[in-house]
N, C-alpha and C positions, 0 to 999 in steps of 0.2 A: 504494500500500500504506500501510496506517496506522501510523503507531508506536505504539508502545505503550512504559509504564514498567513497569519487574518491580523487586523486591526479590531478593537472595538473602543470606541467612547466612552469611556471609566465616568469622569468628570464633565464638566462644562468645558474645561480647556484643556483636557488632557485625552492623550489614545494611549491605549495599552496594546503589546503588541505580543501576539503567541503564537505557538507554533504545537500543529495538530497531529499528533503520529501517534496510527491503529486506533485511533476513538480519543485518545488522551490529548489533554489541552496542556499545554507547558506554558508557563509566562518566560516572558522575553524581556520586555523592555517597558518602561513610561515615556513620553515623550511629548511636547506641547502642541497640541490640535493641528493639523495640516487639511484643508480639504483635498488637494491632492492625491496623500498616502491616504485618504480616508478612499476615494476614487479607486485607486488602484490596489489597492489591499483586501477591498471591500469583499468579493466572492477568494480572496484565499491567492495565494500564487505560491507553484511550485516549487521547490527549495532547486529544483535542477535551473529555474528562470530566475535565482536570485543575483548570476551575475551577467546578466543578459541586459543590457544597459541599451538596448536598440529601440525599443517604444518605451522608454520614458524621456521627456521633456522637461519634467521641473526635478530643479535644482533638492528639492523638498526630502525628494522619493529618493532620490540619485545616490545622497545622506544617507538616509535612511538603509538603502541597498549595503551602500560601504556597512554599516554597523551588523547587520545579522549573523554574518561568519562567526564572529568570533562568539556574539551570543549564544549563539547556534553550538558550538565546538562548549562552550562551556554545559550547555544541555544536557551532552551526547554525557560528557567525563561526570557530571553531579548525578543523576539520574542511570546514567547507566543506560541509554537509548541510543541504537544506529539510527542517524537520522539522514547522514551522507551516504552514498553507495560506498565510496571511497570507506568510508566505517563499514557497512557491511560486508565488506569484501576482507577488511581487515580481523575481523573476528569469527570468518568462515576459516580463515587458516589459522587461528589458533586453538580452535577448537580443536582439530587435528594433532593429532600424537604424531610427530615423527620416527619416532623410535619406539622399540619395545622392552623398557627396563622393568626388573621388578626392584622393588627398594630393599635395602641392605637392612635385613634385621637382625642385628648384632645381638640382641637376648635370644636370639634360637639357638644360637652356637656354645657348643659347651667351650669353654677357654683354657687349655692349661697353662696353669701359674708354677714357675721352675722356683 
């Protein structure tokens, strides 16, 4: 499932800004009223279109764009959520055992002491 970013109007002059992955709502960010990002955030936009800078025009949004990465990257490490492919691709190989060790357990072995 993809996430997606929304905005919503907390306040009178404030948008709050989150971010939606598998059903779960995360908070992102406060930030002071913008019609714009309220325009363009309003049905959601895709975390793969957040560095896609080609249909937006104001300055507003453009901001806004710059700040979600790293919000976003803060999400993923607190919460514990792939919200980037680049993250789900990175804990599809860790889950993965390279090797087949079993662990040294040194109380099964009897010891002789000289």
């Amino acid at each position: 499932m993809q996430a997606t970013v929304f905005c919503k109007t907390t306040a009178k002059a404030t948008q709050s800004f989150f971010v939606k992955v598998g059903g779960k709502e995360y908070f992102l960010f406060q930030q002071d009223f913008r019609k714009s990002n309220k325009e363009f955030f309003r049905n959601g936009v895709g975390v793969h279109a957040i560095n896609n800078y080609s249909s937006v025009h104001s300055t507003a949004v453009k901001k806004t764009l710059d700040k979600l990465p790293s919000y976003i990257r803060y999400i993923e490490k607190e919460y514990d959520v792939a919200i980037y492919e680049k993250t789900k691709k990175k804990l599809e190989t860790k889950k993965k055992n390279p090797y087949k060790r079993n662990t040294f357990r040194w109380r099964d072995y009897a010891w002789e002491v000289a």
